[in-house]
VEXDREN-2710 file (C-alpha; in Angstrom, 1 decimal):
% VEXDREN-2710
k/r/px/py/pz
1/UNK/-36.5/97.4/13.3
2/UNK/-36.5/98.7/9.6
3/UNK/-38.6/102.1/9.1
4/UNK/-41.4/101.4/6.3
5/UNK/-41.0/103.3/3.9
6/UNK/-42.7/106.9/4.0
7/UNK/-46.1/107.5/2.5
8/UNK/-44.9/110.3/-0.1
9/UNK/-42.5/108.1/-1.7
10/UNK/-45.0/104.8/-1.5
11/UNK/-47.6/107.1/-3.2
12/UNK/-45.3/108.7/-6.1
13/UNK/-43.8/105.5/-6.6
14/UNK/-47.0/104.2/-6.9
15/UNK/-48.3/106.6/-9.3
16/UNK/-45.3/106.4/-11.2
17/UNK/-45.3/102.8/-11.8
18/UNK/-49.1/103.6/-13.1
19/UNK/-48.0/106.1/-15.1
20/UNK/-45.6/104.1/-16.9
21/UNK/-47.4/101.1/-17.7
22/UNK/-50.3/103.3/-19.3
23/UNK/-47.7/105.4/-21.4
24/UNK/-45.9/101.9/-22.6
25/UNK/-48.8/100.2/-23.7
26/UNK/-50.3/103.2/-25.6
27/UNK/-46.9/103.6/-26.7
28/UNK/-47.2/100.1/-27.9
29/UNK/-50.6/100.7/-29.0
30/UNK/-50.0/104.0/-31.3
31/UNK/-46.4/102.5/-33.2
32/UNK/-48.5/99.0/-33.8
33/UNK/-51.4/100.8/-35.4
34/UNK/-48.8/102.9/-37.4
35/UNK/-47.0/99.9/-38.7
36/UNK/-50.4/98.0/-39.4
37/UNK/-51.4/101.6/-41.3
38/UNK/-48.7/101.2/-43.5
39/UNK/-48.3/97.6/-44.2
40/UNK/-52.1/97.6/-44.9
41/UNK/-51.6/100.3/-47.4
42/UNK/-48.5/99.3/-49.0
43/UNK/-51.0/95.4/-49.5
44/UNK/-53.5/97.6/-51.0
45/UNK/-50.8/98.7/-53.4
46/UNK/-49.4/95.7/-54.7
47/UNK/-53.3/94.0/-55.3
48/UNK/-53.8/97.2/-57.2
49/UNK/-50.6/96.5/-59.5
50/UNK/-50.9/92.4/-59.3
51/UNK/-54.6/92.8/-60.6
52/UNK/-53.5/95.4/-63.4
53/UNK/-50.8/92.8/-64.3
54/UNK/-53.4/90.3/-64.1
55/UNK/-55.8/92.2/-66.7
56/UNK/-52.7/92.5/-68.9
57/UNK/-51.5/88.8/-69.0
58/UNK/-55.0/87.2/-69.7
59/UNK/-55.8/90.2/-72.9
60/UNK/-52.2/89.6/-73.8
61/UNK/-53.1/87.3/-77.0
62/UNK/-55.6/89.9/-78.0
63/UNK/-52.2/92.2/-78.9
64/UNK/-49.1/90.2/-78.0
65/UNK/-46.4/92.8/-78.9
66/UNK/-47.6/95.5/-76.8
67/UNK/-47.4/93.4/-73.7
68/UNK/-44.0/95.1/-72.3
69/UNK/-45.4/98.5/-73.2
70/UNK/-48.6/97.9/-71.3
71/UNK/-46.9/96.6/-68.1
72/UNK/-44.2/99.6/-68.5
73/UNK/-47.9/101.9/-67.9
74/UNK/-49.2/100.1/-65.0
75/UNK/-45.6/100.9/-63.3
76/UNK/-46.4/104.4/-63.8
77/UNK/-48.5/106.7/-61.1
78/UNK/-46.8/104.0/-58.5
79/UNK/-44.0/105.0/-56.0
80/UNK/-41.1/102.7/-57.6
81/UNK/-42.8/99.3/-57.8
82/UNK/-40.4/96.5/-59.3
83/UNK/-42.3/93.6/-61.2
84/UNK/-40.9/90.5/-62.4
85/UNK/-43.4/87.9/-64.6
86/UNK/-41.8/84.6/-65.6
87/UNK/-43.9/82.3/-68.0
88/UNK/-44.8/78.6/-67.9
89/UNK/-42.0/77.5/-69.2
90/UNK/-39.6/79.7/-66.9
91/UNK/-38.5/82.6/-68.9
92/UNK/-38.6/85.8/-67.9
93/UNK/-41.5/87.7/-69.5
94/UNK/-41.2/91.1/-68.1
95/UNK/-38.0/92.5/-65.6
96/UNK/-39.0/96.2/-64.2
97/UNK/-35.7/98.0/-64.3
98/UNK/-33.8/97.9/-60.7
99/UNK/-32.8/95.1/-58.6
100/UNK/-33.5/91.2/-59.5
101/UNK/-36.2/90.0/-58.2
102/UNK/-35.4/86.0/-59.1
103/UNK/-33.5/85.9/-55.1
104/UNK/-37.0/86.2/-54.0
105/UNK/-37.8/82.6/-52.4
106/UNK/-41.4/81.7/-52.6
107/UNK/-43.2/81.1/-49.2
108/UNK/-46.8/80.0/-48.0
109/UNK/-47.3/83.6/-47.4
110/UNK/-47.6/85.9/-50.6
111/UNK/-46.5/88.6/-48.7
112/UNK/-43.6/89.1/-47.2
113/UNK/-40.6/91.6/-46.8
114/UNK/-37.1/91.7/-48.8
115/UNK/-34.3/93.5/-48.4
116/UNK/-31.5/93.6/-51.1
117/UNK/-28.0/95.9/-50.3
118/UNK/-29.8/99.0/-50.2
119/UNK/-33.2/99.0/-50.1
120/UNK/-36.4/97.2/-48.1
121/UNK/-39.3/96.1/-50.2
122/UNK/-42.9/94.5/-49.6
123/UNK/-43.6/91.9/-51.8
124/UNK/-46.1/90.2/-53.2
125/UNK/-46.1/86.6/-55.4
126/UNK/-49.0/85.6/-57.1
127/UNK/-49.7/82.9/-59.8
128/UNK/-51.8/83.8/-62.6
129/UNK/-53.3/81.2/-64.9
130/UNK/-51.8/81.5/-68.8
131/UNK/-53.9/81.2/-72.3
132/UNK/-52.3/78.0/-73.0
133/UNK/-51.9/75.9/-69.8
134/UNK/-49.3/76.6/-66.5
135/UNK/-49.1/80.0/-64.5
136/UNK/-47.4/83.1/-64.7
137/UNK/-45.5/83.5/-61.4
138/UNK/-45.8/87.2/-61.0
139/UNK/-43.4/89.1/-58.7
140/UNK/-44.0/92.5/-57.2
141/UNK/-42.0/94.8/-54.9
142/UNK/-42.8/98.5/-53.6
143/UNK/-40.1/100.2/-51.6
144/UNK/-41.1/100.6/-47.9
145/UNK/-37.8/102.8/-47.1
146/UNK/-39.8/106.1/-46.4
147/UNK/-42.1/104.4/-44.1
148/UNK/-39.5/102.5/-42.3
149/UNK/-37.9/105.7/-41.9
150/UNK/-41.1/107.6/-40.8
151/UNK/-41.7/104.2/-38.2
152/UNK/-38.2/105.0/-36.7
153/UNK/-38.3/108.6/-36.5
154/UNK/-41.7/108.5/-34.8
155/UNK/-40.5/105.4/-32.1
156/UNK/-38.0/107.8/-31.4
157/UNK/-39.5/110.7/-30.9
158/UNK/-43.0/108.6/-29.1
159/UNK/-40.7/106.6/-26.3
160/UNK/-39.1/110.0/-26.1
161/UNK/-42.0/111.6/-24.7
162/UNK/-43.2/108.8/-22.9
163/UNK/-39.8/109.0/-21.1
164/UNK/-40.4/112.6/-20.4
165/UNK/-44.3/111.7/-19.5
166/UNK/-42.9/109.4/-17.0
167/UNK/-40.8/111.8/-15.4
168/UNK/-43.3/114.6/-15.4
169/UNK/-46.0/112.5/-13.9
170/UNK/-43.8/111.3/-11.4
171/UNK/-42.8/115.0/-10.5
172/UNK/-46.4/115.9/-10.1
173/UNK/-47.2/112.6/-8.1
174/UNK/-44.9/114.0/-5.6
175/UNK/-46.0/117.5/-5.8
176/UNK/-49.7/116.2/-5.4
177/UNK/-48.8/113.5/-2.8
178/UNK/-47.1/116.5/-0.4
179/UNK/-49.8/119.2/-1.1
180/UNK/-52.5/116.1/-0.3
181/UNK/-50.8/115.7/3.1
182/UNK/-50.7/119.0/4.2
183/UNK/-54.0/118.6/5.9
184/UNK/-52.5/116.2/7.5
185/UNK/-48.9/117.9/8.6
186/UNK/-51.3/120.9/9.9
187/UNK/-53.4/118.3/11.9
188/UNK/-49.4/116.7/13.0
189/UNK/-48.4/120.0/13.9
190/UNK/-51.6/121.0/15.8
191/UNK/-51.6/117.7/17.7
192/UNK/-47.9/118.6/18.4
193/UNK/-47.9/121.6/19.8
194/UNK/-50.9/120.3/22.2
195/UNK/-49.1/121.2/25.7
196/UNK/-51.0/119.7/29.1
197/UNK/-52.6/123.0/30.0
198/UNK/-54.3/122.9/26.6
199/UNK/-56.2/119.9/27.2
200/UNK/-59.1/121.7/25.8
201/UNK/-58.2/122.4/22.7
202/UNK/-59.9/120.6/20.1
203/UNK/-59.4/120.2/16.5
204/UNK/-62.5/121.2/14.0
205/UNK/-63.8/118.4/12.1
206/UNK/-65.5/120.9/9.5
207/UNK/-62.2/122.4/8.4
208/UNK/-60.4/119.3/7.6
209/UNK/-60.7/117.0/4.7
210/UNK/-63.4/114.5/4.8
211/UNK/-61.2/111.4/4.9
212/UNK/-59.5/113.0/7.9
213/UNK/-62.5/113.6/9.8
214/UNK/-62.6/110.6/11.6
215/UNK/-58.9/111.3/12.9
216/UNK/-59.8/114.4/14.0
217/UNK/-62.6/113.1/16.5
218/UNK/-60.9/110.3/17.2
219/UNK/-57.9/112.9/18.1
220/UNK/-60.8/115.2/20.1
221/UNK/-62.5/112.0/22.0
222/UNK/-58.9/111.4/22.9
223/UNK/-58.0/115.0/24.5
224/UNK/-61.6/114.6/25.9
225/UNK/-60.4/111.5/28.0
226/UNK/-57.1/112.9/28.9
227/UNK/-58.6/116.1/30.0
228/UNK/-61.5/114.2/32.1
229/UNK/-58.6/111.4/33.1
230/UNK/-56.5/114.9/34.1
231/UNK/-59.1/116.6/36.0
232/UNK/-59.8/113.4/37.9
233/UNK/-56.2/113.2/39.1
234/UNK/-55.9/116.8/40.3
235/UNK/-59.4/116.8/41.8
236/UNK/-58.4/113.3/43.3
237/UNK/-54.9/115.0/44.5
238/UNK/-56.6/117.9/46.3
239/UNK/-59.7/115.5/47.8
240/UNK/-56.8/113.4/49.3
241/UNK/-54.9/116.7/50.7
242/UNK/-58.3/117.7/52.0
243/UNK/-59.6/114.2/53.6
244/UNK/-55.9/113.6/55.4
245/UNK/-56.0/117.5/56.3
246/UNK/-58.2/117.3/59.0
247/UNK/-57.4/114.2/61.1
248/UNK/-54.3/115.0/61.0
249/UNK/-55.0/118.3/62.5
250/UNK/-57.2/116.8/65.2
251/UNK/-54.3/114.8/66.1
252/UNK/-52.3/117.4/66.0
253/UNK/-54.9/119.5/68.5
254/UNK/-55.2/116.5/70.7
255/UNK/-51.7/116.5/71.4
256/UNK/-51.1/119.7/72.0
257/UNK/-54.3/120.0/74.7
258/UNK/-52.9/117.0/76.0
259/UNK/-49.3/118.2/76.5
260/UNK/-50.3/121.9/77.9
261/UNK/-50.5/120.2/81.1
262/UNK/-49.6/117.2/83.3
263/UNK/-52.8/114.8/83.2
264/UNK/-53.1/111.3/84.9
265/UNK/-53.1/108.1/82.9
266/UNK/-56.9/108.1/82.8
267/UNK/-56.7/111.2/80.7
268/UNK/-54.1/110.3/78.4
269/UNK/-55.6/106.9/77.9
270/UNK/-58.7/108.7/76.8
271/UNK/-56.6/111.0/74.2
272/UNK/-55.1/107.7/72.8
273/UNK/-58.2/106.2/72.6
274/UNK/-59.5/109.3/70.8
275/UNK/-56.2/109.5/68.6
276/UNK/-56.7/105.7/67.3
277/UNK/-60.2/106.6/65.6
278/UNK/-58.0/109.2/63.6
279/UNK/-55.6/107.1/62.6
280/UNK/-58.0/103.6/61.7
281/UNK/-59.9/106.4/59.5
282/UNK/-56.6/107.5/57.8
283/UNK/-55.6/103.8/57.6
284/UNK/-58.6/103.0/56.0
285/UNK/-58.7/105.6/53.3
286/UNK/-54.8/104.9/52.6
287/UNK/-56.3/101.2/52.1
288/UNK/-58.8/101.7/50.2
289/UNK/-56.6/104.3/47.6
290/UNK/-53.8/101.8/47.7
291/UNK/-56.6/99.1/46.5
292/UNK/-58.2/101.9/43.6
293/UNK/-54.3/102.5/42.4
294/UNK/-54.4/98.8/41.8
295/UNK/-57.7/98.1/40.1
296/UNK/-56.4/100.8/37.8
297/UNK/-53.4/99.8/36.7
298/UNK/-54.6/96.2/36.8
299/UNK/-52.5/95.1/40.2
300/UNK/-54.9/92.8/41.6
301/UNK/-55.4/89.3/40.3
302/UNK/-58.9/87.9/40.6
303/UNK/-58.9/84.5/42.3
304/UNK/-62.1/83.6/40.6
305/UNK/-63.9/80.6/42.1
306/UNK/-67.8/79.5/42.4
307/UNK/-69.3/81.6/45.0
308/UNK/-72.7/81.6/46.5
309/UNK/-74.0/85.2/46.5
310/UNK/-76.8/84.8/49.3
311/UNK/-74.7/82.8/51.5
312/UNK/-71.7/85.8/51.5
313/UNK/-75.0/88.1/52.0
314/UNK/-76.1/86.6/54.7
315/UNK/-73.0/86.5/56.1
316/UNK/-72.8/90.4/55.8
317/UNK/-76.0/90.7/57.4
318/UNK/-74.6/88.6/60.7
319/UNK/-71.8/91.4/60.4
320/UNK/-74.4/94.3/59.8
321/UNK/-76.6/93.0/62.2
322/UNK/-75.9/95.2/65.3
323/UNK/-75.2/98.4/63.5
324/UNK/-78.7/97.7/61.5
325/UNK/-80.6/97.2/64.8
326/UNK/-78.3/100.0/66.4
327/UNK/-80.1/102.5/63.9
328/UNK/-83.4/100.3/64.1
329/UNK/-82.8/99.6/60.0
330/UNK/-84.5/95.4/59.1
331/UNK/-82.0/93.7/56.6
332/UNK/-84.2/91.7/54.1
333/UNK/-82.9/89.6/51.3
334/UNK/-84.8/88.2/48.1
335/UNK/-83.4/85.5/45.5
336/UNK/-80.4/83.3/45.4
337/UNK/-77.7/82.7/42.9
338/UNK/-74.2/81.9/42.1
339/UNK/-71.5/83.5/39.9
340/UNK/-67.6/83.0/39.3
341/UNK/-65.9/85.6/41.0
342/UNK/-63.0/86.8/43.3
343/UNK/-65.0/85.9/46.7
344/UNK/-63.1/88.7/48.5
345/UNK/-63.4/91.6/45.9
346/UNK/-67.4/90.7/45.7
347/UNK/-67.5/90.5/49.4
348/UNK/-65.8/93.8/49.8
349/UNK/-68.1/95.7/46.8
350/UNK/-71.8/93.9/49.0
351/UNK/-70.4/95.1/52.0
352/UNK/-69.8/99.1/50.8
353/UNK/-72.8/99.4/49.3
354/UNK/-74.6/97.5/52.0
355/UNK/-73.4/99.4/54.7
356/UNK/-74.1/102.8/52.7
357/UNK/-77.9/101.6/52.3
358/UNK/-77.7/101.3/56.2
359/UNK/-75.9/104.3/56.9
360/UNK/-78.8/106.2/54.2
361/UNK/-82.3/104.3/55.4
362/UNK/-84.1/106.1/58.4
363/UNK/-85.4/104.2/61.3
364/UNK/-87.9/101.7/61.5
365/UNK/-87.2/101.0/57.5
366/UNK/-85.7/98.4/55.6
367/UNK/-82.9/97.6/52.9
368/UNK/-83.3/95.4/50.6
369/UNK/-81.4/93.2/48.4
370/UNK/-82.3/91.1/45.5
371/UNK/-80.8/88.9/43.7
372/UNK/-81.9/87.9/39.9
373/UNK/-80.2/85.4/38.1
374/UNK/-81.4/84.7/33.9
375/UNK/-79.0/82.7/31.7
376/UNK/-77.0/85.8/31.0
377/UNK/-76.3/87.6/33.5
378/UNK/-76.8/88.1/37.5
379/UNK/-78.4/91.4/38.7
380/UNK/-77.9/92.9/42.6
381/UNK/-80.2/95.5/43.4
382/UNK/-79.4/96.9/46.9
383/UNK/-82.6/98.8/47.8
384/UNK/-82.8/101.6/50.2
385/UNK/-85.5/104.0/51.4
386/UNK/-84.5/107.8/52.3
387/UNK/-83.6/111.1/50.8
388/UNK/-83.8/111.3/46.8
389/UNK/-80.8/111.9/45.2
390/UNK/-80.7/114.7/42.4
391/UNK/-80.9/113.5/39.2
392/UNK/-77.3/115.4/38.5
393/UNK/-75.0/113.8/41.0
394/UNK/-76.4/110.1/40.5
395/UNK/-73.8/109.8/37.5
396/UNK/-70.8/111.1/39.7
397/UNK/-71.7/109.0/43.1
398/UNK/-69.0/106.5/42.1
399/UNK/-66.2/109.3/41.9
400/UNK/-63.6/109.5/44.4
401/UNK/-64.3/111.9/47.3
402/UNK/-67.4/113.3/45.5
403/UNK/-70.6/113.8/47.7
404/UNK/-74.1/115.0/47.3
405/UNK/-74.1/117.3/49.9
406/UNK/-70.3/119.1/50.2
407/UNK/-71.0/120.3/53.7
408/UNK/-71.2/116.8/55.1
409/UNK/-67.7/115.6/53.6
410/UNK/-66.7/114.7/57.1
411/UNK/-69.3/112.7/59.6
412/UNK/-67.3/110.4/60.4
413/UNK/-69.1/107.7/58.5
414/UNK/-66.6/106.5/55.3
415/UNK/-63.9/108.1/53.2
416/UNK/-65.4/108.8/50.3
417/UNK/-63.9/105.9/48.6
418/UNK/-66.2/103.4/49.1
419/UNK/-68.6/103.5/46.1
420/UNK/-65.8/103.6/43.7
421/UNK/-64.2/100.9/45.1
422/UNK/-67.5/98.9/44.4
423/UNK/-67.4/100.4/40.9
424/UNK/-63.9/98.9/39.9
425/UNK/-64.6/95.8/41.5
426/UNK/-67.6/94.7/39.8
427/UNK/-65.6/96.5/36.3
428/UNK/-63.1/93.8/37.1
429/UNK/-65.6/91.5/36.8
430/UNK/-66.7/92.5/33.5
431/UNK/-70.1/93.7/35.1
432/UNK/-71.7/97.6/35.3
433/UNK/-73.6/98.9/38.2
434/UNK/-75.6/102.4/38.0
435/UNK/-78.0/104.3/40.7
436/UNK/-81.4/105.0/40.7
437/UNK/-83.1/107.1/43.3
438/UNK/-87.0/108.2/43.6
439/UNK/-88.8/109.7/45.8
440/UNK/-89.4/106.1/47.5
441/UNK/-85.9/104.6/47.7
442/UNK/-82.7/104.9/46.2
443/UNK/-81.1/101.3/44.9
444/UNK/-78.0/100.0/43.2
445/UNK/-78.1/98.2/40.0
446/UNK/-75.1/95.9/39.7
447/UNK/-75.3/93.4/36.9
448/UNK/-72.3/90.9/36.5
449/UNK/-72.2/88.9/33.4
450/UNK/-72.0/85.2/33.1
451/UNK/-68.1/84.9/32.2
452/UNK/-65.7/82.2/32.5
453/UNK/-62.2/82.4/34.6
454/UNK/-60.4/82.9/31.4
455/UNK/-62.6/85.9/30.7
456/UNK/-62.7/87.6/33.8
457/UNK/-58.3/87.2/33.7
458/UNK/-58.6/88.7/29.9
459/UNK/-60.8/91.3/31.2
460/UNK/-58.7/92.4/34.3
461/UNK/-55.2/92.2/31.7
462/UNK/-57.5/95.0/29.8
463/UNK/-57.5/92.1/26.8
464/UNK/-60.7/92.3/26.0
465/UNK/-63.2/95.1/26.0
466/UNK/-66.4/94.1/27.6
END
């Protein structure tokens, strides 16, 4: 894949090509305004001359033999003018001295340029009428050798520096396009030498240029995330050491009280017994962190499919049923409503956070659920009565391992897991859920948006941001 090309040379190249299409066309400009200057002046010339020749041939009967004398005068105080002045009749009246002015061609313009062997002339024809009938075809020329010369030497020297312009403003494009970016090589070289265990190092949007402050909190929101998305994985690294520590020592306790004597087959039965509730609670958390590695990394498929939300609830609360009446908890449900959905994930996320209403509600009360269903959306509130939860930990009940209270971390009822397993699955779904707790009851808030199949894939691929 061809590199594009760098932004230094884009820019300078950029600024370069402006530079040289301004310095061309005032170039342009400056040596067609000096040309116009001159060839206006040198026409302002010849009119003076043509109507002094003019002023002579119509007074000419007045004193005909002073005619050549009085042209010879109007030559004078001019820089070189040739004049030629044939009568009617086609004889030549007056001849300046210099070159012959007869190869002169008449055209439909009355001025025009001439060049003989040596020189270049401006010319001007004109017809004036005579005393006695016909036209005097008066001919004029004034050198234009100087200003030619003048025109030349200036085009030189002008594309000259235009040239040199050119070069110069490219040099300083560059030189302004690399001391432009150096906020930005600082911000490069900042961002590079970011190492993991600076994580919280942040870059400060008040010292950088204002079109680069957006980069630099994009650049901080993005160490933000890494750093939260780091601390999650170590904290979620030691929780796991932590949960699996302690079965596994029980096991390892169990066994070695059973083996410190001989028992009968009663008493080992009862160890194994003992031993299995270890190992269906390790199961079960390696389960449920196998599932979580999945959701994240987008593993699991939904199987979407029309499912009947108070018909998979009332099937939970068969389930529930002889825990809830085992901790003298009533199950109550409110509403009805269908959704698309993966019918095993949704099952999975109502039975966690039913069964942690349960396990939370103290006798003799009851958990609720509602379902409310509006053309947009579909809401679950699972309602519970018991202890408030602190306004502080309600944002981080959905992390892994994390509990309100750290010295129940093992009862023996759940890994831990359980609540953020509901969190990705109803995430997957494109849906939220948050908790609320009062002094009256603490409930869940899960609200799953109306989305098609196709969505809910997109979604899950991480195609499209809900």
């Amino acid at each position: 894949m061809k590199r594009p090309i760098s932004l230094t040379y884009r820019l300078t190249l950029f600024f370069s090509i402006a530079a040289t299409v301004v310095f061309l066309t005032f170039g342009w400009l400056i040596e067609r305004s000096i040309n116009e200057h001159f060839a206006q002046e040198d026409i302002k010339e010849l009119k003076v001359i043509a109507q002094a020749v003019e002023r002579a041939l119509t007074t000419r009967h007045t004193n005909p033999s002073g005619i050549k004398q009085r042209l010879d005068d109007i030559l004078i105080g001019h820089h070189g003018p040739l004049l030629h002045i044939k009568t009617p009749a086609g004889e030549t009246l007056y001849r300046s001295p210099g070159p012959d002015l007869l190869s002169i061609t008449e055209s439909q313009n009355n001025i025009q340029l001439w060049r003989d062997e040596h020189h270049s002339y401006r010319v001007l024809i004109q017809q004036i009428p005579a005393e006695n009938g016909g036209q005097y075809s008066v001919t004029i020329a004034v050198a234009i050798d100087f200003h030619l010369h003048f025109i030349k030497e200036f085009r030189y020297t002008l594309w000259l520096m235009v040239i040199l312009g050119i070069i110069v403003m490219g040099v300083l494009s560059w030189v302004a396009v690399r001391q432009g970016h150096r906020p930005l090589h600082n911000i490069v070289q900042q961002i590079s030498q970011t190492r993991a265990s600076q994580l919280n190092a942040r870059l400060n949007p008040e010292v950088v240029p204002a079109e680069l402050t957006e980069l630099a909190h994009s650049f901080n929101e993005l160490l933000q995330r890494m750093e939260e998305a780091f601390n999650r994985l170590s904290n979620f690294s030691a929780d796991i050491a932590h949960e699996l520590r302690t079965p596994v020592t029980n096991l390892m306790t169990q066994t070695q009280v059973a083996l410190s004597q001989a028992r009968n087959t009663e008493e080992y039965q009862e160890i194994l017994y003992s031993n299995i509730e270890e190992y269906e609670r390790m199961a079960q958390m390696i389960g449920d962190m196998l599932f979580l590695a999945k959701a994240d990394n987008n593993l699991s498929p939904l199987n979407t499919e029309n499912i009947n939300l108070k018909a998979e609830l009332l099937n939970l609360f068969d389930y529930y049923e002889a825990w809830a009446e085992e901790c003298h908890v009533s199950l109550r449900l409110e509403g009805s409503c269908q959704i698309q959905g993966d019918r095993l994930m949704l099952r999975r996320a109502l039975s966690n956070l039913l069964s942690n209403a349960i396990r939370h509600t103290p006798a003799e009360q009851t958990v609720t659920v509602q379902l409310e269903h509006n053309d947009n959306q579909t809401i679950v509130r699972v309602k519970n009565p018991g202890t408030p939860i602190p306004e502080e930990h309600l944002s981080k009940l959905f992390d892994r391992f994390y509990r309100v209270d750290p010295s129940r971390q093992r009862n023996g009822e759940g890994t831990g897991l359980g609540l953020a397993i509901v969190k990705s699955i109803i995430e997957a779904h494109g849906g939220t859920i948050q908790a609320h707790s009062n002094e009256k009851q603490t409930q869940f808030v899960a609200i799953l948006h109306h989305t098609t199949a196709k969505a809910i894939a997109q979604i899950t691929r991480g195609t499209k941001t809900t």
